[in-house]
Steps between C-alpha positions, in 0.01 A plus 500: 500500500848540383370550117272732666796680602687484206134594236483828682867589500530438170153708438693781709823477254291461189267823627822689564684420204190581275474855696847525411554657901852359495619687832230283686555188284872534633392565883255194452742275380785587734244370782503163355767208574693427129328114503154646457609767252622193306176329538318724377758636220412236297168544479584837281582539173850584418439922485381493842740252644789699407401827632399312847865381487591855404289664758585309835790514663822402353554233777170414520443421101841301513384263752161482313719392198629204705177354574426478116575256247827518317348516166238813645847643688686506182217659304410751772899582521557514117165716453575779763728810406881401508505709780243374733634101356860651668340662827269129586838241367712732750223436804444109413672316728828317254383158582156570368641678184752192477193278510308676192818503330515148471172448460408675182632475094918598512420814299212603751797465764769677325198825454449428859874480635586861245302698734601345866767755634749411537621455817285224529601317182769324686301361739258362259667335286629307811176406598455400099760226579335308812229219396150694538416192763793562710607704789707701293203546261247590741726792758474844477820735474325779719655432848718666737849382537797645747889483625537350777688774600279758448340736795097449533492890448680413151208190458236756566645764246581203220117409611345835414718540136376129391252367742162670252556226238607136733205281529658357758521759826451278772880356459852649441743252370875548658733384214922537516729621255452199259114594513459158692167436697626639867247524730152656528297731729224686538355842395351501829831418662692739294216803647556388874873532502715759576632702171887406556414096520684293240274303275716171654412556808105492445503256190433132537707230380290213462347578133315251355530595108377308209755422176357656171483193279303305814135433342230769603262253670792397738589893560126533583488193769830702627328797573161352637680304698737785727178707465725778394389780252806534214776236463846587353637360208828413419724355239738228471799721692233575773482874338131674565310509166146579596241435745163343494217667629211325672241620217734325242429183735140544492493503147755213466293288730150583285691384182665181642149395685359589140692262328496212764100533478517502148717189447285354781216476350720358162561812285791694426522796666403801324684768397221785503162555678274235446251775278823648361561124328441437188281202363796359358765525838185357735503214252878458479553518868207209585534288166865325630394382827164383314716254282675378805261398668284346231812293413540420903103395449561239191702308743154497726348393199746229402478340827146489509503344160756227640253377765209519328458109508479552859241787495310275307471250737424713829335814314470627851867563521411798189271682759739561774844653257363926488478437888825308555745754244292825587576406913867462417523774272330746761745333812815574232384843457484562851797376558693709222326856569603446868850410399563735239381781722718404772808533217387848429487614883852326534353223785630228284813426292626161317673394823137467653413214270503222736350700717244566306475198320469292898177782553291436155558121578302555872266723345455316153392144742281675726291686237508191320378270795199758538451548141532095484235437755197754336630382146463149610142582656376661195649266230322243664176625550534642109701161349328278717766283530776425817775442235488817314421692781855373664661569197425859469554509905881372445513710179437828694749467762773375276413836253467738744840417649656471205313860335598653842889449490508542085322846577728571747823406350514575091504889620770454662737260280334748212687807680825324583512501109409866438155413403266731653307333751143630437507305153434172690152667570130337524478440181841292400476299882135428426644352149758307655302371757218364293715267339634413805221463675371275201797273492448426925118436446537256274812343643277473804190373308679215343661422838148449669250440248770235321442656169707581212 
């Protein structure tokens, strides 16, 4: 339905733009939120994109620009008259123009950064010096900030001068002389007092602020977690730098989840769309991993090859190993997506490793006991004989307690060195635990079929 949607408003553009009716064009597009706009800007060639741009309004086409790619921002920006390129830079919000700064070729940036104005130069080449997957590198510069001294009559005047380009309204942000983080309160508290009431009266003390160089994805668990909408920022002296909206969150949390899936599922995480990739980045991304885990597989191979005397012997031992390593792999895997997920939502840290490590043990036996009795059932109806069928019994409990706590663990003794924990995904556990689980069946096998 939505493509529907989107067919006949681009057939209502297209018809408009051919009739050349721009007065209506403009009222149509002005009735449209900037996100669809972008959608359906790039489905237009170049001529007609830029006198969309050109024909909505000014605030409306700069937020439009913000839901594009940097490359298609850039071009759109450097293909517009200098003075419409000046008008949109000066309505971007400076954290978004700081972002397609960085993002494009140094001389793009420098055409780019020529025709900001430049009152908000300054503040852009701050942003410019925060890490792009930091706090600092994610705020916005577009708040309102008070005295603490200062009347709420003089809050609502300083509100009404700079209050049309914050993105942040909800908040205002009490600093001292020093520009330290002071206190906060409310625009709606500000409205219900009395004109003469100082801002240090109404203003709460209690801030919870976020440093700039603190890493994005912790910011965002910040936020979520007070439920608030903006968070202050502040620097090493406790000075207010910026503050993060809740729409930066949203977008922080879709590109953090993005990469976790991505490495779960044992790729590098991508740094465009998946149709935006090229051939040769799709390949690059996957190809490591690949050669990782075919490595990690040689070892399977290597054992098998060291007790092949003993497959000889008992062949029936060769028709029970895909069910043995595939059951540990799959218990590992549980294990580790439950675990790492629990590391993103902050419900577990290093210091719940015992913990942890006590639980998989519990659950590791009792899925194994279960699993032990059917896989006991079945390998001896299949093998046909008592021995074997034990043997894979004993081998499934041992591997799914053992799969269970390695699962469980390596994420976290992986993030207590820096490594992010969604690389010890399905694919690298189900490696590890093959050979593993290998090693134990055989160990058992020789144990109660006295081969070897």
């Amino acid at each position: 339905m939505k493509h529907l949607v989107n067919g006949s408003l681009k057939q209502a553009i297209q018809d408009l733009l051919v009739a050349a009716d721009d007065e209506k064009l403009m009222e149509f597009l002005n009735e449209l939120q900037p996100f669809d706009i972008a959608t359906l800007l790039v489905e237009f060639e170049e001529p007609d994109q830029l006198k969309i741009l050109r024909l909505s309004d000014p605030d409306i086409a700069a937020e439009t620009l913000e839901h594009l790619d940097y490359d298609e921002q850039y071009r759109l920006l450097d293909h517009s008259p200098d003075n419409v390129t000046r008008d949109l830079l000066a309505r971007m919000s400076d954290d978004a123009v700081a972002d397609l700064v960085m993002a494009i070729h140094p001389r793009q940036a420098q055409e780019i950064l020529r025709r900001v104005p430049k009152e908000d130069l300054a503040g852009i080449k701050q942003l410019m010096t925060y890490p792009p997957d930091s706090a600092g590198g994610i705020m916005s510069l577009d708040y309102i900030a008070v005295r603490e001294d200062w009347s709420v009559n003089r809050v609502i005047n300083h509100f009404r001068k700079v209050g049309g380009k914050a993105t942040v309204t909800s908040y205002v942000y009490v600093v001292d002389q020093q520009g330290r983080l002071a206190g906060v309160t409310s625009l709606k508290e500000v409205l219900l007092s009395d004109p003469d009431t100082l801002v240090s009266d109404i203003m709460y003390t209690k801030i919870v602020s976020v440093p700039a160089d603190t890493h994005q994805e912790e910011a965002a668990k910040l936020l979520s977690h007070y439920d608030f909408v903006a968070l202050p920022v502040t620097d090493n002296s406790g000075r207010l730098v910026g503050v993060i909206a809740v729409d930066d969150i949203l977008d922080v949390i879709e590109e953090e989840d993005t990469e976790d899936i991505h490495r779960l599922g044992g790729s590098l995480p991508l740094d465009e769309p998946y149709m935006s990739s090229s051939l040769f980045d799709l390949i690059r991304k996957r190809i490591g991993w690949l050669l990782v885990l075919f490595v990690g597989q040689g070892f399977t191979g290597n054992i098998m090859k060291n007790y092949e005397g003993m497959l000889a012997q008992i062949v029936a031992l060769t028709f029970f190993i895909p069910l043995l390593t595939d059951t540990g792999g799959n218990s590992g895997s549980q294990a580790s997506t439950l675990v790492i997920r629990a590391m993103a939502l902050g419900e577990v840290t290093l210091k719940d490793l015992g913990r942890i490590l006590w639980k998989e043990l519990r659950i590791g036996a009792t899925l194994g006991l279960v699993m032990g009795t059917v896989g006991f059932i079945f390998s001896w109806v299949v093998g046909g004989s008592q021995a074997v069928a034990l043997t894979v019994a004993i081998t499934l409990v041992v591997v799914l307690v053992v799969s269970s706590t390695i699962g469980a663990v390596l994420p976290l003794i992986g993030g207590c060195f820096g490594v992010d924990p969604a690389v010890f995904s399905a694919p690298l556990i189900t490696t590890i635990v093959d050979t593993t689980g290998l090693i134990i069946y055989f160990a058992v096998a020789s144990k109660i079929l006295r081969l070897g």
